[in-house]
N, C-alpha and C positions, 0 to 999 in steps of 0.2 A: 786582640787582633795583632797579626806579625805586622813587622817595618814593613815589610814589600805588600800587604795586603793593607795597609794603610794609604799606601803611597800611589799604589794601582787606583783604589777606590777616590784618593782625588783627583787624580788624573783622568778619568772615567767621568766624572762630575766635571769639572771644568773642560771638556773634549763636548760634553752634551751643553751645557752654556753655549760654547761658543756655535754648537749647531743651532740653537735656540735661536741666536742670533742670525745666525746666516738666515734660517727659516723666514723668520720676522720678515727681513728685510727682501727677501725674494716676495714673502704675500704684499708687501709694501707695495713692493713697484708694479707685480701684477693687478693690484687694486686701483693703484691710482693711473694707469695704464687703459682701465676699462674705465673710470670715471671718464680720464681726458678724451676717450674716442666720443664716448656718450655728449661732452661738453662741442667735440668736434660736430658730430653730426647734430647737434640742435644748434649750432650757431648755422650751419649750411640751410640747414631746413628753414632758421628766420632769414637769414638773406632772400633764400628763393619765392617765401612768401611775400617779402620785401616788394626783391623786384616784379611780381603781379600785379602788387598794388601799384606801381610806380607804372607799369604796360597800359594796366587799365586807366588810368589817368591820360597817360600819352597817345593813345588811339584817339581815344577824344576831345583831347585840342587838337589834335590832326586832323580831325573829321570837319570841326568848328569852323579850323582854318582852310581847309579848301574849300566849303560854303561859301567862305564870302570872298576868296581870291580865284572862284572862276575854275576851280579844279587843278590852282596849280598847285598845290599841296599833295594833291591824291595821290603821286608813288610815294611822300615823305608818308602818308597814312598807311598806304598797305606793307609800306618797312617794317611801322611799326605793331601792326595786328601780327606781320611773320614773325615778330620779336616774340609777342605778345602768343601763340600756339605754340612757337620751339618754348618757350619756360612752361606752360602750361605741360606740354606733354613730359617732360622732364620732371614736373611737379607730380605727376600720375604713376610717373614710375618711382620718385623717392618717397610721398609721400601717402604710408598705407592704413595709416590709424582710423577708424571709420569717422571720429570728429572732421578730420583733415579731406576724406572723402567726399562728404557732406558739405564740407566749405569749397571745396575743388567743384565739384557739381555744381552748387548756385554758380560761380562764378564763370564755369563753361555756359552754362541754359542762359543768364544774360548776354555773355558774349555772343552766343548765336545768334542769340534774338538782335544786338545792336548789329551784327553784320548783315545780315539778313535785311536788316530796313536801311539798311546803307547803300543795300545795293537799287533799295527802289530810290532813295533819297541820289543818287549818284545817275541813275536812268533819266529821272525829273530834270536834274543840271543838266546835262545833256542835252535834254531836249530845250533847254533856256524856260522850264520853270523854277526859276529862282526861289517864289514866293513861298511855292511846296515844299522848297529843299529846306528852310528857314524853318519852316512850320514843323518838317520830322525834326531837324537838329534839336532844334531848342522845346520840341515837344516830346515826344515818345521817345528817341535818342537820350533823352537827358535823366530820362527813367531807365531806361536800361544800364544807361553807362551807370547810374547810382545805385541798381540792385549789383553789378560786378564789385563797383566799390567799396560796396555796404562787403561782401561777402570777404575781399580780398582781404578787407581791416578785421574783419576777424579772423580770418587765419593766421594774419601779419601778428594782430593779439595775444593769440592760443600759441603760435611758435615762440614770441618771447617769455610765456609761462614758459611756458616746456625749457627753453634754453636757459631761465634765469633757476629753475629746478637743478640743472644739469649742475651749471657752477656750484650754484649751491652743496651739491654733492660731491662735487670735487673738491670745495674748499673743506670739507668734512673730512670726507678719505685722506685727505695730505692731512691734518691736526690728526687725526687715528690713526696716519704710517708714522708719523714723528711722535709721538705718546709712546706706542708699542716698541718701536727703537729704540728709545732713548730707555724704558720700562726692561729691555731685552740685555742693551750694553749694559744697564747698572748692576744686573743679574750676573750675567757675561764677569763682571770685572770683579764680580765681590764672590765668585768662587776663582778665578785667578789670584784672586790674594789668599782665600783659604788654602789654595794650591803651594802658595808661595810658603805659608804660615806651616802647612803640612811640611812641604819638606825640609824647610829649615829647622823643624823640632826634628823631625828624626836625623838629620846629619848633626844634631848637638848628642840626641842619644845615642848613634853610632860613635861619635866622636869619643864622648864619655866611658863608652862601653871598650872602647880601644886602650883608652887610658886604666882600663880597670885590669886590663887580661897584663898577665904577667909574659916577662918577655922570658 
């Protein structure tokens, strides 16, 4: 093989190294780019399953406490049943996996059902029977509100699998972009030296061959 067809071919090899490299580190960041959205939208999905849980809790000591203060709680309760529909319907649009459907579902069919006897338990106050308003709150209310609860904590449950999955596959992808990089530059660098070891043997043989030719 001549000088210059030695000297091209490692130039050629360490020119592809260093695209190896760039390659690498471009799949890198698109990888760990689609982990971190993925890590994004399951931490958003447990917050919003969070905050259900936390509405359906709150409607219902709202509910408890205007029972027995005479209905002056009642706008703080229906603030918080409006809290409690704006996440819910925001929950129907983000969240489409049929488990998550399933757990959105119970949690509306109790809610209806606690509003719905709310409104007879709210009629009762009104008219000053207390004794009936007492009797839905701390009776059939107390079941309702605990199938929304019962339903909330498991989706609140099922979003931290799903979100502690995410991470977990993000800390994966970052150890498998940094392996493959570091795997890419030590490639990268050990045909720059053969680059380097190339051409300094043929400028010795040039040199040599200079030395040889008569003037």
């Amino acid at each position: 093989m001549t000088i210059r067809a030695r000297l091209y071919t490692a130039i050629v090899v360490t020119v592809a190294g260093l695209a190896l490299t760039v390659g690498v580190g471009a799949w890198a960041m698109s990888e760990l780019s689609d982990r971190f959205d993925d890590v994004q939208r399951a931490a958003d999905a447990r917050a919003l399953a969070l905050q259900l849980k936390f509405d359906v809790t709150d409607f219902n000591g709202w509910q408890t406490a205007y029972g027995y203060d005479n209905g002056a709680s009642r706008p703080k309760y229906l603030a918080s049943v409006a809290r409690y529909e704006s996440n819910l319907s925001r929950a129907r649009v983000e969240l489409k996996q049929p488990a998550e459907v399933r757990l959105l579902d119970r949690v509306e069919d109790a809610g209806d059902d606690f509003q719905r006897l709310d409104r007879v338990a709210w009629e009762a106050l009104e008219a000053g029977r207390t004794e009936e308003v007492r009797r839905i709150l701390l009776g059939p209310e107390i079941e309702n509100f605990e199938r929304a609860a019962k339903a909330a904590q498991e989706l609140a449950a099922l979003e931290d699998a799903r979100a502690g999955t995410a991470e977990r596959a993000f800390t994966d992808a970052r150890k498998d972009a940094v392996r493959f990089l570091v795997g890419a530059s030590v490639i990268a660098a050990l045909l720059v030296v053969i680059l380097l070891v190339t051409a300094t043997d043929l400028a010795r043989r040039a040199e040599r061959a200079l030395r040889r030719t008569p003037e």
